[in-house]
N, C-alpha and C positions, 0 to 999 in steps of 0.2 A: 504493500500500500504506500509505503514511504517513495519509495522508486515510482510509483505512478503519479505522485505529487509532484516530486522533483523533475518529472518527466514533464509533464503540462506545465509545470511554472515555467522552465528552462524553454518551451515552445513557444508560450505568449509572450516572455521577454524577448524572444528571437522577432515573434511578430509586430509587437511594438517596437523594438528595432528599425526592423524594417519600414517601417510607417516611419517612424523620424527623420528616417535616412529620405525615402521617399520625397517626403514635404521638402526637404533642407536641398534637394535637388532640384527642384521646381521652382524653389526660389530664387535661389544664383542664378539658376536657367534664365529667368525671366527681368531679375536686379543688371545680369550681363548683358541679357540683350540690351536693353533699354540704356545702359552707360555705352556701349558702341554706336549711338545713334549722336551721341555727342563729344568725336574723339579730341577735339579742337579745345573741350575741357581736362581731358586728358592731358595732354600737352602741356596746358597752362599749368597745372598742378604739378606735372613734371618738373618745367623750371621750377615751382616755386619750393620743392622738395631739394630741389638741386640747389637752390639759396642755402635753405636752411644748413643743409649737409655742412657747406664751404663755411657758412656762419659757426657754425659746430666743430668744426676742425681747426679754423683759424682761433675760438677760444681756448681751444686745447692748447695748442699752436703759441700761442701767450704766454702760458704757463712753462713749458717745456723750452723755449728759443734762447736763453740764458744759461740753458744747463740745471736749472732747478728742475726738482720733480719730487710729486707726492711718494710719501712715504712708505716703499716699499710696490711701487707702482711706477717700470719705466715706461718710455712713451710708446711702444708699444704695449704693452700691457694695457696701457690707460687705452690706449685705441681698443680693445675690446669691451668693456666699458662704453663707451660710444655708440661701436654696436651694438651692444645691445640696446642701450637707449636710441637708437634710431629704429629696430626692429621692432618694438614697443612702438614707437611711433608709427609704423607700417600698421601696424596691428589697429591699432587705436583709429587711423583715418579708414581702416578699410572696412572693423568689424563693429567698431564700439559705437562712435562717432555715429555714422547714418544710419543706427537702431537707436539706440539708448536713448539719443537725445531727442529722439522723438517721441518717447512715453509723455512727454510734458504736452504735445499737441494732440495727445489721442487723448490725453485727458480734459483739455480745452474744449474739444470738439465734442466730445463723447462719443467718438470712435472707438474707446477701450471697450465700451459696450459688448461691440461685434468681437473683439477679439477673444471676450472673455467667454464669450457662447463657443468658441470656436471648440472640438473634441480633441484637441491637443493642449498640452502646457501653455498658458500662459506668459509665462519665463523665456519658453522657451520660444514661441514667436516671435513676442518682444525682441529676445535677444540677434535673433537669426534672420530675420525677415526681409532683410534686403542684406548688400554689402557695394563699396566701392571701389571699384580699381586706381583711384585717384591715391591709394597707400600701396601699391604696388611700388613706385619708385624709391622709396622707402626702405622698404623688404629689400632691394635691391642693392643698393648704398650704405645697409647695415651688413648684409651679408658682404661686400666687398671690404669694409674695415676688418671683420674678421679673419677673411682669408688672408687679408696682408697683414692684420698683426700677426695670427698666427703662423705667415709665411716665417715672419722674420723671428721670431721665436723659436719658430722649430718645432710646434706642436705636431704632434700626429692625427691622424681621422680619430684614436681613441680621446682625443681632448674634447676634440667636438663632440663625439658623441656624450663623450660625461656632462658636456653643458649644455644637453637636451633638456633634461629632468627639469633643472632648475628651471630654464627660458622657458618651459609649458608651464610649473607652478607662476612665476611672474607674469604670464597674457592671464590665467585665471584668476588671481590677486585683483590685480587691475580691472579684469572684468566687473570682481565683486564687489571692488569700492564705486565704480562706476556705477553699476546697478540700482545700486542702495541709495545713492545720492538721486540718480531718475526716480526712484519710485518715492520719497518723498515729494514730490509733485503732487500728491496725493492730497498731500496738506499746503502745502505750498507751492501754487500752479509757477510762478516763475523760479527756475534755479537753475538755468543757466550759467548762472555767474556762479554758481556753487560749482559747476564742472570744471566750471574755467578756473580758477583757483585749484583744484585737484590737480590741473593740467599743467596749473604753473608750479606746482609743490614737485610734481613728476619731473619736473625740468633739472632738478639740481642730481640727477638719474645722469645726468651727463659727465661726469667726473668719479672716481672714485670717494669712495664713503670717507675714506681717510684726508680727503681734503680740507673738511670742513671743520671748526673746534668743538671739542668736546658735547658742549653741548646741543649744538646743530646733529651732532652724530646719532646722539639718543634720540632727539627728536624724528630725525630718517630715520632710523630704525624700530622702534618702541612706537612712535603714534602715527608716523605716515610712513609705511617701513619700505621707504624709496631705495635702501640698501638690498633688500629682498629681488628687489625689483633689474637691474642692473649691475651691483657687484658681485652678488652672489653668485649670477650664473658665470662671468666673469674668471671668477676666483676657481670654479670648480671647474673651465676651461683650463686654469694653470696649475690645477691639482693642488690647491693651496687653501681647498674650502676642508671644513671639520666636519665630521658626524655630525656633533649638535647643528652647525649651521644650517644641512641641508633640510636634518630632520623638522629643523626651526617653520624652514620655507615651505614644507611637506605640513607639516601642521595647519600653520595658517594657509596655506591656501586651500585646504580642507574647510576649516573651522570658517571661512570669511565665506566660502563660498555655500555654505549651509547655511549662516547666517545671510546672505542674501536671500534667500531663498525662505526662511522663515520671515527675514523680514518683508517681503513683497505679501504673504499672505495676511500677514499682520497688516500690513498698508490699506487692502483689498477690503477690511473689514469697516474701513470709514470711508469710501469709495461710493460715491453717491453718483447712482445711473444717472445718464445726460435723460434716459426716458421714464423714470421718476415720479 
């Protein structure tokens, strides 16, 4: 009997599986088409990625042109660092950005309505429902920092593959504080400006953790844990990250991402239908 349990359960998860997989392909299917119809946007976001990149290396570029360098962090090394806060940054234009920020106009409108009738997660349309290729250049320009610092380093394919782990916990991290901040829309129709200050806190992601004084350091770490986010997968590309750190980053983006996910239902329950 036990085995006939395990058997159907293991079937419908396969099936609901499948169905999410399904949707989640329909969607890009259809977010792609519709961003190929405007590639002259493309383009323009291109350069403006390509600003940012040169803006982001010549800050680096400042600090290192003297011969100084953060503590324990040469300038390569610091260039992976970079990349990753540029991959984040891929991440965030192509996945977070054109969902997330738009729970605040489903709410406006009373569009959340439809969504919330809809016989899938909630979270999870929210979060997936479209995406933009305008963080593609991004993705691009962070993975190229990498390959050159690590060229000049000397890392091997196992470097990179060890700073997989961490780079997937950091896009889910970030998801989760993204999230949490959209869904307080709930009470708060404009916050906007609350993402945008998330965005700007993310920014100091551009340097190693050890640049900043002590207590700047606690605060990336401990309440906006921007070091999670950028050094750590870093550090564990140079085999320089500890058990506890990883385990640190493996926790929390467990525990944030559960906690988003309690907190949108919690949101839901003061949620007044636009048809009311």
């Amino acid at each position: 009997m036990l085995y006939d349990l395990l058997e159907s359960g293991g079937l419908r998860l396969h099936q609901r599986l499948g169905q999410y997989i399904g949707v989640l392909r329909a969607f890009w299917s259809a977010a792609i088409a519709a961003e190929m119809e405007y590639r002259i946007n493309f383009a323009l976001a291109a350069l403006g990625s390509l600003g940012n990149f040169v803006g982001s290396l010549f800050s680096l570029f400042l600090f290192y042109r003297t011969g100084y360098q953060f503590q324990g962090w040469s300038w390569e090394a610091a260039l992976l660092v970079l990349g990753m806060f540029t991959l984040l940054q891929g991440f965030s234009a192509t996945f977070l950005a054109p969902n997330l920020n738009r729970i605040v106009s489903h709410v406006q409108r009373g569009t959340l309505d439809f969504v919330l009738l809809k016989p899938i997660s909630s979270q999870f349309w929210l979060s997936t429902r479209t995406l933009s290729l305008w963080g593609l250049p991004d993705f691009l320009f962070g993975l190229i920092l990498l390959g050159y610092g690590g060229y000049r380093l000397g890392l091997k394919p196992a470097a990179y593959a060890a700073g997989l782990l961490p780079l997937g916990l950091s896009f889910a991290i970030l998801y989760s504080l993204w999230f949490m901040l959209g869904a307080t829309s709930i009470w708060f129709v404009k916050v906007y400006n609350v993402t945008e200050v998330l965005r700007g806190l993310i920014e100091a992601g551009r340097f190693p953790i050890v640049a900043y004084p002590a207590s700047y350091r606690f605060f990336f770490t401990f309440i906006v844990p921007v070091a999670f986010l950028t050094t750590v997968p870093a550090q564990a590309m140079l085999g320089q990250i500890s058990l506890g750190w990883l385990a640190g980053s493996l926790g929390l983006a467990i525990a944030l991402f559960f906690l988003a996910n309690r907190f949108w239902r919690f949101a839901l329950r003061f949620y007044t239908s636009a048809s009311s």
